[in-house]
Structure formats: C-alpha cells, structure tokens
C-alpha positions as CSV (number, residue, x, y, z in Angstrom):
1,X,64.0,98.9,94.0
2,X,66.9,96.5,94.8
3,X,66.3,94.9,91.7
4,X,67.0,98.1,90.1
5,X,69.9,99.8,92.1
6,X,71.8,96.1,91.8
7,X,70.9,96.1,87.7
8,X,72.5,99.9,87.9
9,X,75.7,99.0,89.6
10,X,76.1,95.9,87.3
11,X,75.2,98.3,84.6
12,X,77.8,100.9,85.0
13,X,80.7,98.1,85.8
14,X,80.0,96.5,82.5
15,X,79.9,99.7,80.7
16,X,83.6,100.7,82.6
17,X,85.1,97.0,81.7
18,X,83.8,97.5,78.1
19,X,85.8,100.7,77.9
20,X,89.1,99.5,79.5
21,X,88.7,96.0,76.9
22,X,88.0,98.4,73.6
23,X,91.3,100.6,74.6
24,X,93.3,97.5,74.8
25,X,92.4,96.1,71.4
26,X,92.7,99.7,69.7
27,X,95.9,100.8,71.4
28,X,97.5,97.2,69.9
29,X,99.2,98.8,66.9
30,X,101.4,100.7,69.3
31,X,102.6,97.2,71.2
32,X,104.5,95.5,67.6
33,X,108.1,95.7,69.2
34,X,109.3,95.8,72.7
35,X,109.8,99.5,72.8
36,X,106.2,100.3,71.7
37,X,105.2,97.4,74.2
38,X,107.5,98.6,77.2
39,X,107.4,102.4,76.9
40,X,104.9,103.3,73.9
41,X,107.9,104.0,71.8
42,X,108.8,107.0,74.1
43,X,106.0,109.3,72.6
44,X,103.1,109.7,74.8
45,X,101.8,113.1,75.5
46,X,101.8,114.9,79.4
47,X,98.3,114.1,80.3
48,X,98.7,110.5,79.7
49,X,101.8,110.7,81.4
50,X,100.8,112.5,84.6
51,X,97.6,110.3,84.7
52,X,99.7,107.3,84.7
53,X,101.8,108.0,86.8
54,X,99.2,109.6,89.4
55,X,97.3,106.4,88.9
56,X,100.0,103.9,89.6
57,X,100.8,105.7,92.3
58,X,97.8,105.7,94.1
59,X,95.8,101.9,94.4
60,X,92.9,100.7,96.8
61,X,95.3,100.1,99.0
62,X,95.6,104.0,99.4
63,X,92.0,104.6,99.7
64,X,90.5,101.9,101.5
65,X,94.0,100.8,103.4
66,X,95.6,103.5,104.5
67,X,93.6,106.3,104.1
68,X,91.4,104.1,106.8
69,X,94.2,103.2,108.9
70,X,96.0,106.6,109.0
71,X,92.7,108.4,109.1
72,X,91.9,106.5,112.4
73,X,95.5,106.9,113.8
74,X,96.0,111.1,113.1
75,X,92.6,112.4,112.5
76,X,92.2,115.0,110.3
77,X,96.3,115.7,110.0
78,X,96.5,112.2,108.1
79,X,95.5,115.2,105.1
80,X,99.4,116.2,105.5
81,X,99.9,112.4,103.9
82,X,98.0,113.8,100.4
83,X,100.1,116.8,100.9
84,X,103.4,115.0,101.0
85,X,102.4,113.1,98.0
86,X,101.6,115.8,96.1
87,X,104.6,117.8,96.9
88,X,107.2,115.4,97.4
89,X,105.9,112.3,95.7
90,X,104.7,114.2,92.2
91,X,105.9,117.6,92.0
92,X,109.6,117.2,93.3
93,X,110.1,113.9,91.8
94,X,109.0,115.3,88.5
95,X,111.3,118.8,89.1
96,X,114.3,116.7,90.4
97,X,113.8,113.2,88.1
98,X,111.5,113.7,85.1
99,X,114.0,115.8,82.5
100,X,117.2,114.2,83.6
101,X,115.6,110.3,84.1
102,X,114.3,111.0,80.1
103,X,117.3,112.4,78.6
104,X,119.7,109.9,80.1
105,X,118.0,106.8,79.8
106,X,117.5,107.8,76.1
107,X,121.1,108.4,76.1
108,X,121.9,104.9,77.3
109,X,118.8,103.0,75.5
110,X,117.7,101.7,79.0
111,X,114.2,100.7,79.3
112,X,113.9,99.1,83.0
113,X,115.8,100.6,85.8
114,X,118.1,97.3,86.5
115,X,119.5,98.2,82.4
116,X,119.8,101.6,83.3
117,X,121.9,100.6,86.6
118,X,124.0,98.2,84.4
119,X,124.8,100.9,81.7
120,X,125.3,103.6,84.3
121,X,127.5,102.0,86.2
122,X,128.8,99.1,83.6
123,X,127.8,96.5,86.2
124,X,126.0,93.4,84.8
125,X,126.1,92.7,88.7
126,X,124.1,95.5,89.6
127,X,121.7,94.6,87.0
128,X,120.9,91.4,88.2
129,X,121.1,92.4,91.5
130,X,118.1,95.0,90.9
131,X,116.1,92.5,89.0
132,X,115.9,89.8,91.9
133,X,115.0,92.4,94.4
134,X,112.3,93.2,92.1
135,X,110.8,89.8,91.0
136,X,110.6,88.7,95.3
137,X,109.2,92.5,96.7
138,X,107.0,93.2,93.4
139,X,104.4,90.1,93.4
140,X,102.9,90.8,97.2
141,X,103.3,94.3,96.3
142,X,100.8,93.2,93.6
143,X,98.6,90.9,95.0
144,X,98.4,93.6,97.9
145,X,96.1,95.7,95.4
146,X,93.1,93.3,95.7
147,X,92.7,93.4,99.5
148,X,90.6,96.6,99.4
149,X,88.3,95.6,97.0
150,X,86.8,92.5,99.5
151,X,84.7,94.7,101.6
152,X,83.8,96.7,99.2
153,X,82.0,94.4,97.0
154,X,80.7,92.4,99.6
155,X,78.9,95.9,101.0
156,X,77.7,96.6,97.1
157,X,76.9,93.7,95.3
158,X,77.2,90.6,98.1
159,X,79.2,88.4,96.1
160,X,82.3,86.4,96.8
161,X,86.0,88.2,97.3
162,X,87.4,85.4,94.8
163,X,84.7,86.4,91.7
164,X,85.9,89.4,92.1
165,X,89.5,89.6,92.0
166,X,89.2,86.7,89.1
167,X,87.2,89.4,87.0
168,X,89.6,92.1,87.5
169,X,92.9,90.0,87.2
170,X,91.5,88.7,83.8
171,X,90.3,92.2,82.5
172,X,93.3,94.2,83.6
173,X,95.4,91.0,81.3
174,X,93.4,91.4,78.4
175,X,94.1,95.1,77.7
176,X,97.9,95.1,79.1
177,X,98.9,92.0,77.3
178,X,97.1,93.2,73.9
179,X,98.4,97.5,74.3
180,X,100.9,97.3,75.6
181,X,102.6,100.3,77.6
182,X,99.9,102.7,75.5
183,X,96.9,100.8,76.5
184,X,97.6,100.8,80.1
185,X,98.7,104.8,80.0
186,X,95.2,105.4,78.0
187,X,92.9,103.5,80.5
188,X,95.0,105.2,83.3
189,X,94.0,108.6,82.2
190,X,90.2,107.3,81.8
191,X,90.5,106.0,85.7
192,X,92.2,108.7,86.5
193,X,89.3,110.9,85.7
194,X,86.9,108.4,87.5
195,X,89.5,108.8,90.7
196,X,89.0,112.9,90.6
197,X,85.0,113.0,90.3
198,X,84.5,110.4,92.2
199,X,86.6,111.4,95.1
200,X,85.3,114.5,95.1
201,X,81.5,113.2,95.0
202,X,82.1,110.8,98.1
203,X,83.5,113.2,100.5
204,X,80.5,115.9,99.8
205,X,78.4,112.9,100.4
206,X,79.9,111.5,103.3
207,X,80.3,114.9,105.4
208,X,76.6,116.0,103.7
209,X,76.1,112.5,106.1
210,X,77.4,114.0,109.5
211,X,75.9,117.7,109.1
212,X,78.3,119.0,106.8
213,X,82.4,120.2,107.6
214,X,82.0,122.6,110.3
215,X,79.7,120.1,111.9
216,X,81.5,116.8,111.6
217,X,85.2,118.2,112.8
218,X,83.2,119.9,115.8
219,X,81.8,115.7,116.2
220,X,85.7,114.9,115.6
221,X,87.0,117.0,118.2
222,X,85.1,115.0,121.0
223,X,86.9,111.5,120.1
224,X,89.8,110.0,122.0
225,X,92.0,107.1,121.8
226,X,93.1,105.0,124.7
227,X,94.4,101.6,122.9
228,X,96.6,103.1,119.9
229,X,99.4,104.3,122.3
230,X,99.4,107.8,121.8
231,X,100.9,109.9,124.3
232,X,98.1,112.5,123.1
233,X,95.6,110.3,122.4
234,X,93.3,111.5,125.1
235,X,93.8,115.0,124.6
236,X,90.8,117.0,123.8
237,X,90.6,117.8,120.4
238,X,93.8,115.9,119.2
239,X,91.8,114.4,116.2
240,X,91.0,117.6,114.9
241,X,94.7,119.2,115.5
242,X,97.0,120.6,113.1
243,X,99.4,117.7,113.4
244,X,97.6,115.1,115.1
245,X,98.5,112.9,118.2
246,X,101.5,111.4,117.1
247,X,103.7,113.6,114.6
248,X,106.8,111.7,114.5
249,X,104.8,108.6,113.5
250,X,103.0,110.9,110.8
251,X,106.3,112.0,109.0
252,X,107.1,108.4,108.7
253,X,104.2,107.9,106.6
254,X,104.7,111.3,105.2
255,X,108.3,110.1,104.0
256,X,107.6,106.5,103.3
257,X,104.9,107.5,101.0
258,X,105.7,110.1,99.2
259,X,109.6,110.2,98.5
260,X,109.1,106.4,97.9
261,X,108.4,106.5,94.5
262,X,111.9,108.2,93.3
263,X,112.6,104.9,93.6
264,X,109.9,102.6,92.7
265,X,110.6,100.8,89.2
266,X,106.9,101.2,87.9
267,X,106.6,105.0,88.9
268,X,110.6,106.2,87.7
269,X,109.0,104.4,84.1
270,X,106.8,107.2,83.4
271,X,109.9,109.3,82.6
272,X,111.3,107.4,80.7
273,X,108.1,106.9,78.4
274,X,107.5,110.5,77.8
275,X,107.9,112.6,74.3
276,X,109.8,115.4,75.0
277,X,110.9,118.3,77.5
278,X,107.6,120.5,77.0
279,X,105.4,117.4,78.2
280,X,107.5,117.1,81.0
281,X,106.8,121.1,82.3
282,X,102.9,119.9,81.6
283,X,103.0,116.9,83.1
284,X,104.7,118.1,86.2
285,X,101.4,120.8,87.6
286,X,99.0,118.1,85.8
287,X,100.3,115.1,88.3
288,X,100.6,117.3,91.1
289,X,97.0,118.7,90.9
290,X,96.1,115.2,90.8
291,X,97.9,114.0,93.4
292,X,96.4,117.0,96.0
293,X,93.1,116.2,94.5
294,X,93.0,112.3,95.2
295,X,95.7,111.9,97.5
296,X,94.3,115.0,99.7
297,X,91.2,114.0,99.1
298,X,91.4,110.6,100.2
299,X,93.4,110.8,103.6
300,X,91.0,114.0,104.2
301,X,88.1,111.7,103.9
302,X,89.7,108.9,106.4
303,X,90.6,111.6,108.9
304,X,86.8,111.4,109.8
305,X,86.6,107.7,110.0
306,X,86.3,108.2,114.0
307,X,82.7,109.6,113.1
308,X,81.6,106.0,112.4
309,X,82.8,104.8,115.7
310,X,79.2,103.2,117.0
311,X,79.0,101.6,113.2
312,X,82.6,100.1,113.5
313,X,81.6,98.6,116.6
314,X,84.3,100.5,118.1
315,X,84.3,100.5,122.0
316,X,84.9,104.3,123.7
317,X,88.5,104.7,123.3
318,X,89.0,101.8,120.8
319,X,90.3,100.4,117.7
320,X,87.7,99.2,115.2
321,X,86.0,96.1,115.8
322,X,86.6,94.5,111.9
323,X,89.8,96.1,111.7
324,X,91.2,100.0,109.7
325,X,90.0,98.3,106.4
326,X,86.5,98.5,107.7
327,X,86.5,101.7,107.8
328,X,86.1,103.8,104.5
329,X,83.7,100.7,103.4
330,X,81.2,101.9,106.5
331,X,82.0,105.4,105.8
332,X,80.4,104.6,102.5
333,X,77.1,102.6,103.3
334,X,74.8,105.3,103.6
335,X,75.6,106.8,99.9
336,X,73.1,106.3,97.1
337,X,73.6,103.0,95.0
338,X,74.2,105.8,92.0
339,X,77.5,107.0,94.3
340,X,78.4,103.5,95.6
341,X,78.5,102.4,92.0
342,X,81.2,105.2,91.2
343,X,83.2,104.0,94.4
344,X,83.1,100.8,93.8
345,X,84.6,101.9,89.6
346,X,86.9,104.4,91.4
347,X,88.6,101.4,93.1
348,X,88.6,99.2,90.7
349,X,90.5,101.8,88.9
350,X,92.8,102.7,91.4
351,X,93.6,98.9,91.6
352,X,93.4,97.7,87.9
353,X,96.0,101.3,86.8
354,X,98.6,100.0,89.6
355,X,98.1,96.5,88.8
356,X,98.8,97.2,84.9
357,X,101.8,99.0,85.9
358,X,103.5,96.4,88.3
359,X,102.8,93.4,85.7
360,X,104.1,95.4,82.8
361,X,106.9,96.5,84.9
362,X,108.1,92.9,86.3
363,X,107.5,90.9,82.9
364,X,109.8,93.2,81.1
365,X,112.5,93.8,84.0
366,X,112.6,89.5,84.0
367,X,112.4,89.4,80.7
368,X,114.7,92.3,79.4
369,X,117.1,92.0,81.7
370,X,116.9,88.6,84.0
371,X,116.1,85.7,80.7
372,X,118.2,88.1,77.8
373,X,121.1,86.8,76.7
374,X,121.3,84.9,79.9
375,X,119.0,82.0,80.4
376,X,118.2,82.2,76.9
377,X,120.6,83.2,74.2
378,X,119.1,83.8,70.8
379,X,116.2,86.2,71.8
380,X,114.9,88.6,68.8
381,X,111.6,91.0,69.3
382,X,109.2,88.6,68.2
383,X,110.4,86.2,71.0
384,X,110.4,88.9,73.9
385,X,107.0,90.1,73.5
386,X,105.9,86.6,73.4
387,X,107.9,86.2,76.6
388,X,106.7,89.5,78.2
389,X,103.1,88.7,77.6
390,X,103.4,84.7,79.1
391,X,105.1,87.0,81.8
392,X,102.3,88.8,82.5
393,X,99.8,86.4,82.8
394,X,102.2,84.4,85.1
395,X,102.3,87.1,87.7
396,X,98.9,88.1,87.5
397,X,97.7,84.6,88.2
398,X,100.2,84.6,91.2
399,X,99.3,87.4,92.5
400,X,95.5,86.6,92.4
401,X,95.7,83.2,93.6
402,X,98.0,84.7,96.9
403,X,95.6,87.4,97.4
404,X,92.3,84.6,97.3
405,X,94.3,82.7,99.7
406,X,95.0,85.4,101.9
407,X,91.2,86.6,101.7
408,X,90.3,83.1,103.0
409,X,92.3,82.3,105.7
410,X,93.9,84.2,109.0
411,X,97.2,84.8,106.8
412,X,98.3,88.4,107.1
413,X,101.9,87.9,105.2
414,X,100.7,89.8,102.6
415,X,99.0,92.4,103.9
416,X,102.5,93.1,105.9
417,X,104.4,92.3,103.1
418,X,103.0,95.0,101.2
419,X,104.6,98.1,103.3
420,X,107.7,95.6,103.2
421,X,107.8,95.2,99.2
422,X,107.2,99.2,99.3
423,X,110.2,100.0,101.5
424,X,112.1,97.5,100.0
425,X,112.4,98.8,96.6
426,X,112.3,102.5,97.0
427,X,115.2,101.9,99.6
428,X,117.2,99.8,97.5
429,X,116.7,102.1,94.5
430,X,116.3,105.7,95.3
431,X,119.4,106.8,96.0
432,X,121.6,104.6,93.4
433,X,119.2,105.9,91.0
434,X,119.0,109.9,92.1
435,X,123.2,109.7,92.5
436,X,123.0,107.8,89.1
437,X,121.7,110.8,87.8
438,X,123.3,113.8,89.5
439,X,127.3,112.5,90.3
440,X,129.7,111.6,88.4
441,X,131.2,110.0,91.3
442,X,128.9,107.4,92.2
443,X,130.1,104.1,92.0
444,X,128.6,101.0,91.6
445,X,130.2,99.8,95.1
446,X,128.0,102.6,96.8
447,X,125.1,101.5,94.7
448,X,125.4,97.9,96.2
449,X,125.8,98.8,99.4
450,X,122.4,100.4,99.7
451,X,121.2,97.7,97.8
452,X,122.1,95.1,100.6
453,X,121.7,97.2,103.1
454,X,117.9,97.7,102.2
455,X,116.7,94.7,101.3
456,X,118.2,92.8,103.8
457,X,117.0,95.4,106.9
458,X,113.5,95.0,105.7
459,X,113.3,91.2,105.2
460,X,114.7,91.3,108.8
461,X,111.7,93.3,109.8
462,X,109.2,91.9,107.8
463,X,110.0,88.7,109.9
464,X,110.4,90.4,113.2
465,X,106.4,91.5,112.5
466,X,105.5,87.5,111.5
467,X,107.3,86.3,114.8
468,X,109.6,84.5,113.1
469,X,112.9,86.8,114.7
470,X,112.2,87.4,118.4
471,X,113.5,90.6,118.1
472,X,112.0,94.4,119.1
473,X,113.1,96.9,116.8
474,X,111.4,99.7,118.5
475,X,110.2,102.5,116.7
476,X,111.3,100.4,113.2
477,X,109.5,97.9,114.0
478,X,106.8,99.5,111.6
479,X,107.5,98.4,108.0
480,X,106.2,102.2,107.5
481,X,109.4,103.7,109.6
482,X,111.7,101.3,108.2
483,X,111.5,101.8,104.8
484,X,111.6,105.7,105.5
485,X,114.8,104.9,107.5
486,X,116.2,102.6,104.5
487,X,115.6,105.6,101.9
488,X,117.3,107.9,104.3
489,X,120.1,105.4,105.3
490,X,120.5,104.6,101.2
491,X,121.1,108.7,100.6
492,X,123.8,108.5,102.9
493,X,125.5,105.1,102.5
494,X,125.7,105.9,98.3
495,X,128.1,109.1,98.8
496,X,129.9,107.8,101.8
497,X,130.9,104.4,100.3
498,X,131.3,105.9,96.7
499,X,133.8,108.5,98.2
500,X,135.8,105.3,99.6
501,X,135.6,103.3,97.0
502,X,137.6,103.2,93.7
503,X,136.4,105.8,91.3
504,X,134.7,105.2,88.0
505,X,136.5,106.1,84.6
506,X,136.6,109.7,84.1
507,X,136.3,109.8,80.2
508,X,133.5,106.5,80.3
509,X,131.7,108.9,83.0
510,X,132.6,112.5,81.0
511,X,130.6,110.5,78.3
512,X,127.4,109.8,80.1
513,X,126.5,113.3,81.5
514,X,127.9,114.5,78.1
515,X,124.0,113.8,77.1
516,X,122.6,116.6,79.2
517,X,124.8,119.0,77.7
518,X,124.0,117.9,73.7
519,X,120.5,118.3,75.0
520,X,120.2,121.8,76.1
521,X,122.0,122.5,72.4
522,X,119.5,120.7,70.9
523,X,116.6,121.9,73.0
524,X,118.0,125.7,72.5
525,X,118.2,125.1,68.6
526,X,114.4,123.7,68.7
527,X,113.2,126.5,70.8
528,X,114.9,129.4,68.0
529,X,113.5,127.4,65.3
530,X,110.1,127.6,66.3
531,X,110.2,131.0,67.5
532,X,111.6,131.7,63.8
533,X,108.5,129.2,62.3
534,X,106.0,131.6,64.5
C-alpha cells in the first residue's frame, strides 16, 4: 500500500513535469525575437493573461507561508487577506492599470518598467535607478519561493529539501528559457487550474477532518493566544470574530498584499503583454474570480490552523512548536495520498508560475535595460536573447543555491528578506508608476524621491530585524507594515515633490497622453466597423 500511494504521487508529478516540459518546447516559435520572448509579441488572449497574472501573484509562499502564519495570528478574519487581493490586488489594479499600462507602454515601445520610467519621464537615471533596485530585492524574492515546498515534500515523499528545489529550478529553466513569455503564460493557466481544484478539494477535506464548518469554527471559537501580544488574544471567541484580534495589524497585511502589486515589475508585465482592450474587460472578472477563489480560499483554510494545536505541539496559549510554516503541512497529513499528491502539484505550481515570472522579469530588466548600449554596445536580437536566456539560468542557480543554504543552516535572511524585497519594490514603484500614468505633472524628481525614500527605509528595517541596527521601529518594525507604509508614503511624496519641483515639457508631455486619446478614436472606429460587419 505504501508502495503504491508513493508510485502514485511520483506518478502524477512526472505526468505534471511532462506537461510543463512539452509547452515549453511547443510555445518556442513564439520566443524568435525579444518581443515574442519578453511579452509574447503583445498578443496573448485574457485567460492566459488573468491566469498569469493570478499565478505570479500567488506562490507557496502564500499558501504554506502566510496563509499559515496569518491564519495562526487572525483566525478566521486572515479570509479578509484573500478579499483584499481579490479586490484591491486584481480587480482594481486591472480597472485602474490594465487599459492605460497597455496603451501607453505601446505608445512608448517599453517592455520592462525601468524603460517605461526612462521614456516617461526621459530619465536614463531613473532607468537605471529602477533596474538596480530590482536586480538586489528580486533574487531573495525568488529564492523565497522554495521555502514552502521543504515541509511539504519531506511529509509526502521523505526525500531531501535540496532534490527537490534542484528538480524544480531545472524544470521551470527548461520551459522559460526555450518559450519564452508564451510558455510561461501557457503553463500558468495549466497551474492555475491545478491551484483552483485543488484548493477547493483540500479545504472540503480538511474541515470534512474536524466535523465539517459549523463544527470546526464552534472548535475555533474555544482557542486563545497568550504569547502573540494581542490585546484580544484571550478573548473568547476572537479567533472566530469578524475582524480578528488585532485589526490594525490585519490591514497591514491587507495593504502590503494586495495594493503591492501595482507596483511589482513581474505583475504590472501582464498589461503590457495583452492583445487588445476586450481581453482586458475579460481578463479583469477572470483574475478576480481567481484571486477570491485561491487567495480566499487559501487564508480561509489557514484561519483554522489553531485546530491542529495538539499536532503542532503547540502549548495552551502558544505559538507553534516548528514554527507558522508547519502549519498548513500538518493541516494536510491526514488527506488521502490521491489529495496530497494534488497539494503537493498545486505548490509546485504556485512556486514554478512565480518563479518563471521573476527570472523572465530580472533577465530582461538587466539585459534590456542595465547591459544595452551600456556595458555592451553593439547588441542586436540574436545577441539579447542569448543574453536573456544565460540570464536566466544565472539567477535561477542563485536563487536555488541561497534557498539550499538557507534550508540547511539557522540563516533566516531570506526568509526576512522576502517581505523586505516585497515592500521594497512595490514602494519604490507604485506610485511613480500610477502618477506615470494619470499626471501630466509628475516629474522624474518626485519619482526619485520615492524611489530613495523606499528602498532605503526598508534596507534600514530589514537590518533592524537581523540585529545589525540596534534600533526599535515600533509598529514598522514588521517588514509587512513597512512596506504598507512605503507604498502610502511613495503616493504622497510623488505629488508633493513633483508640485515643487521643475515641471516637465508641456508639448514632450501633451505628446505622451496624446496616445490615450488616438486610442479611444481608434477603439470607437473598430467598435462601428464590427457592428457594421455584424
């Protein structure tokens, strides 16, 4: 019986890296310059959009990480996390970003977000600027995506951390380097489908575990928490409570989490990929349903984690005994090896879908803008899809190797580093990028001045949490509340400076957001034209 649940596991894994191989190979003809390899030569459809970017957006570090960790922390109102992202994170960044991120980045023949900030704003400095700040916050972001598989394959198949994140890191290479852009968004919308059934399947399994719904939140309202800090945490019930024991705390991660990715590089690059108008309408309720499905269902799950406390080893009032990454993995033992096998593919989708889309993203952000006409002069097509691909194998090897290292020592830089690298970027970039889009009278003083003003406040927390700075930053001390306090800060700093600051060139600026108006023309004369077709 072992024999045969182990050979079904294996036999399902192989059958799901077979899949994600054969896409790369047959999605190669689309990858022959740099912008079929970078964006798929702007033509793919909504659902591959809204799966990629509902993929990207949502790694192991979502289900196992945090879902765990805020699970454990707010109960059942960590759900309002899925909700946020959902909301915030799909629906209003598509509503507020996807049309006008498409149709100016067109405009400007941008392809990264550092060329976009460089043709926006005609600053070469900015550019270069954005580039760095990707390169140092993207590779722990990266290698961050391999800590939740450790626990989970050691509870599945009891093999070593390292084969695993090897095996994946090499897979996840083959099909990006060989597709491309079109690869990755094709095996995103196959793991994205994994991610909804799946999800679904565990949490009817998990609750069928503890008497049901009605029967494990009754078991949910009896826990308390005397060690987290909570003011509430011994409050009967507080677990099971519309908001949880620490709101405040909660809208940090609600923030961090779900505005972040207005400014994330790999997330805003979905927009830019995608055909036309229409597939933006589509793509907006397909990415939001998907985001309440997974990112609801997710945090829902981990709002019961308390369940397992005699399993975690978690003392009457305590914190887990292996730590919040333990907990979804115990949450999980008792499922069928059939259903274990599906969690263990719906991670490893989760994980290889992000980890496609950082690589891709960093290789062509050095490449395009960082080694271009700068470190080396004569570059044609041929020579930056070489470069690109050498790219991504560099930073996936990185990124491995500092996650193998991390997996076998005491080091916790990275794990910290991730909610740093997070913060970091979607500070820096959210509201140069949003102003980028919306006011003419942005300038590219404002946009540096959030720059700085991110990167360097979460560097100085990321080494206030190692020790390194003996300083207390208080509620900030939480790379979580930091970065939701850089994206806020950033939204003010941009106007406030730019209003200050010497104003761009009116007609060079008239030009710009002339694009939006040339499109509505265009997109009125193609709606009459197929009406008059019909």
């Amino acid at each position: 019986m072992v024999l045969g649940d182990l050979a079904l596991k294996l036999g399902m894994l192989l059958v799901f890296f077979g899949v994600m191989v054969y896409v790369g190979f047959y999605c190669r003809k689309h990858s022959t310059d740099v912008n079929g390899f970078v964006l798929g030569g702007r033509s793919v459809g909504p659902w591959l959009t809204a799966f990629a970017y509902g993929t990207s957006y949502f790694s192991a570090v979502i289900f196992v990480g945090y879902a765990g960790q805020f699970g454990w922390k707010f109960g059942i109102a960590a759900t309002w996390v899925g909700i946020g992202n959902a909301l915030i994170g799909s629906l209003m960044a598509w509503v507020i970003l996807g049309r006008r991120t498409r149709i100016m980045t067109q405009h400007l023949s941008s392809a990264t977000m550092p060329d976009f900030f460089e043709k926006r704003f005609d600053a070469t400095s900015l550019k270069i600027a954005a580039s760095i700040i990707i390169f140092i916050f993207m590779i722990p972001y990266t290698a961050s995506l391999y800590n939740g598989l450790s626990r989970l394959f050691r509870m599945a198949f009891n093999i070593d951390y390292s084969v695993c994140v090897i095996v994946m890191a090499v897979l996840t290479a083959i099909y990006v380097i060989v597709g491309g852009y079109m690869a990755t968004a094709v095996n995103d919308f196959i793991q994205g489908i994994i991610m909804l059934v799946g999800i679904v399947a565990v949490i009817g399994a998990v609750l069928g575990s503890k008497g049901g719904f009605m029967a494990s939140l009754e078991g949910l309202s009896a826990a308390k928490d005397t060690s987290a800090g909570f003011a509430n945490g011994t409050v009967p019930g507080i677990f099971n409570s519309f908001f949880g024991p620490d709101p405040l705390s909660l809208l940090g991660v609600v923030l961090l989490t779900s505005l972040g990715t207005w400014g994330l590089p790999q997330m805003v690059g979905k927009f830019y990929a995608i055909k036309s108008e229409g597939s933006i309408h589509k793509g907006t309720i397909i990415s939001t349903l998907f985001a309440m499905v997974v990112a609801g269902g997710c945090y829902f799950l981990g709002g019961f984690g308390r369940l397992f406390a005699a399993e975690l080893g978690a003392a009457e009032g305590g914190n887990p005994a292996g730590g919040f990454d333990n907990v979804i993995p115990t949450m999980l033992q008792t499922l069928s090896p059939f259903l274990i096998a599906i969690v263990i593919i719906l991670v490893l989708s989760a994980s290889m879908s992000t980890l496609s889309s950082l690589v891709l993203t960093s290789s062509s952000t050095v490449t395009l803008d960082l080694l271009k006409g700068r470190v080396i002069k004569d570059m044609d097509e041929k020579k930056q899809l070489l470069i690109m691909r050498v790219l991504i194998v560099v930073f996936i090897i990185i990124s491995a190797a500092l996650a193998i290292v991390q997996a076998n020592s005491s080091v916790a830089f990275i794990a910290q580093a991730m909610g740093v690298s997070w913060g970091a970027m979607a500070g820096a970039f959210l509201a140069p990028f949003l102003y980028g889009l919306y006011w003419k009278r942005t300038t590219k003083t404002g946009c540096w001045a959030a720059m700085l003003f991110s990167s360097v406040f979460m560097i100085i927390d990321m080494l206030a949490n190692l020790k390194v700075l003996n300083i207390s930053l208080g509620f900030l001390q939480s790379p979580i509340n930091a970065g939701a306090f850089c994206m806020i800060a950033g939204l003010i700093i941009v106007p406030l400076i730019s209003l200050i600051s010497k104003a761009p060139d009116k007609d060079t600026v008239d030009r710009i957001f002339s694009c939006y108006e040339r499109k509505v023309i265009v997109t009125a004369k193609d709606s009459i034209e197929t009406e008059a077709e019909g």
